[in-house]
C-alpha positions as semicolon CSV with decimal commas, in nm:
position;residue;x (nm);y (nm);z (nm)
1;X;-2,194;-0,197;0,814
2;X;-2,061;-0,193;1,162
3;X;-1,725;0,050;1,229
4;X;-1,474;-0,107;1,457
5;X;-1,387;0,072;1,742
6;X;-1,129;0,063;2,045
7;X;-1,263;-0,104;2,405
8;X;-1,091;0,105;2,583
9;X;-1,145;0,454;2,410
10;X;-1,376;0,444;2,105
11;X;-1,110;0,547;1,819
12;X;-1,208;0,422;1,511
13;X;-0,867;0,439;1,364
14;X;-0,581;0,193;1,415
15;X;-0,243;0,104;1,365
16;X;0,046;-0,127;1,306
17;X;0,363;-0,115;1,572
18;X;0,626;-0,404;1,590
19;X;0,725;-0,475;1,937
20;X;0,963;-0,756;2,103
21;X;0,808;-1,000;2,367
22;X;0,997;-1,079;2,658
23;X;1,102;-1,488;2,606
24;X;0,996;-1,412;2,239
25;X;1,254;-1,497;1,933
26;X;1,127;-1,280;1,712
27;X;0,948;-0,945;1,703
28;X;0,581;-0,884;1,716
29;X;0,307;-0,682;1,526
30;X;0,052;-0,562;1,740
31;X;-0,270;-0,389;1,544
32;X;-0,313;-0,121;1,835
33;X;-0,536;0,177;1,894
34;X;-0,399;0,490;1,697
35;X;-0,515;0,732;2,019
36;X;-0,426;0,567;2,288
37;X;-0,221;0,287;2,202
38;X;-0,445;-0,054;2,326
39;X;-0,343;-0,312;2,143
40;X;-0,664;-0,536;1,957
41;X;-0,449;-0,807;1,784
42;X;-0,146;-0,933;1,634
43;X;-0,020;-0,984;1,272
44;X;0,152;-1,251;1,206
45;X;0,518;-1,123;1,055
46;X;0,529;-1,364;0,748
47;X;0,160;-1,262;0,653
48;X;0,253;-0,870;0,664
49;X;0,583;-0,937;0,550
50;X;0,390;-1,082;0,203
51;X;0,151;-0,882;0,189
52;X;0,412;-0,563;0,191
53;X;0,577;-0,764;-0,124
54;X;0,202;-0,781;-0,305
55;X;0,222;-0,375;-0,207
56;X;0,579;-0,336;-0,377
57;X;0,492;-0,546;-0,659
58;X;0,178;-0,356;-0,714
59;X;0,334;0,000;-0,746
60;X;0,624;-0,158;-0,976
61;X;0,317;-0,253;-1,208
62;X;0,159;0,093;-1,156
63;X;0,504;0,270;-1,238
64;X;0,511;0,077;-1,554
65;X;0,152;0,093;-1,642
66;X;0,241;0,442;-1,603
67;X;0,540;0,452;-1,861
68;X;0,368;0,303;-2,098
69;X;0,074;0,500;-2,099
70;X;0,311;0,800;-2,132
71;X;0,516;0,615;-2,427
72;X;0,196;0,553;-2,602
73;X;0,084;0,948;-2,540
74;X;0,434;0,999;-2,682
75;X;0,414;0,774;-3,003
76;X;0,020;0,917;-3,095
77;X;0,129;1,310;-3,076
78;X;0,482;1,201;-3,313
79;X;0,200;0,983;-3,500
80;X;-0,009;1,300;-3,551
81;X;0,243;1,498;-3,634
82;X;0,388;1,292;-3,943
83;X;-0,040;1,312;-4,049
84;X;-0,058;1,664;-4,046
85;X;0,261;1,700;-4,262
86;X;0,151;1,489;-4,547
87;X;-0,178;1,650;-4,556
88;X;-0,059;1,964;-4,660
């Protein structure tokens, strides 16, 4: 598979920066070059603005995935514990 690179300087590695447009209403994101700064496209705010929600609403469900996994954990060692008492 081909890596992308900058035009200008060959990075492979790239970045998101909001900027204002003269005559624009609203801000900007440029993707731009993470080494020297050459800008290779733009992101359109609404799009980035849901996919940073998917992002948010993605480690919510980890964190609770999470908690459960640690209340289940929880439940099997107190679970275990009542078994080895009434096997003695």
């Amino acid at each position: 598979m081909a890596v992308s690179a900058c035009a200008h300087c060959q990075n492979e590695s790239f970045e998101l920066q909001e900027a204002s447009i003269g005559g624009a209403n609203h801000r900007v994101v440029f993707v731009q070059c993470a080494s020297c700064g050459a800008p290779v496209g733009i992101v359109e705010s609404h799009a980035l603005r849901r996919q940073q929600e998917r992002e948010a609403r993605l480690r919510n469900l980890e964190r609770q995935v999470a908690s459960i996994g640690s209340a289940v954990h929880h439940i099997g060692r107190i679970v275990g514990s009542i078994a080895n008492q009434h096997t003695i």
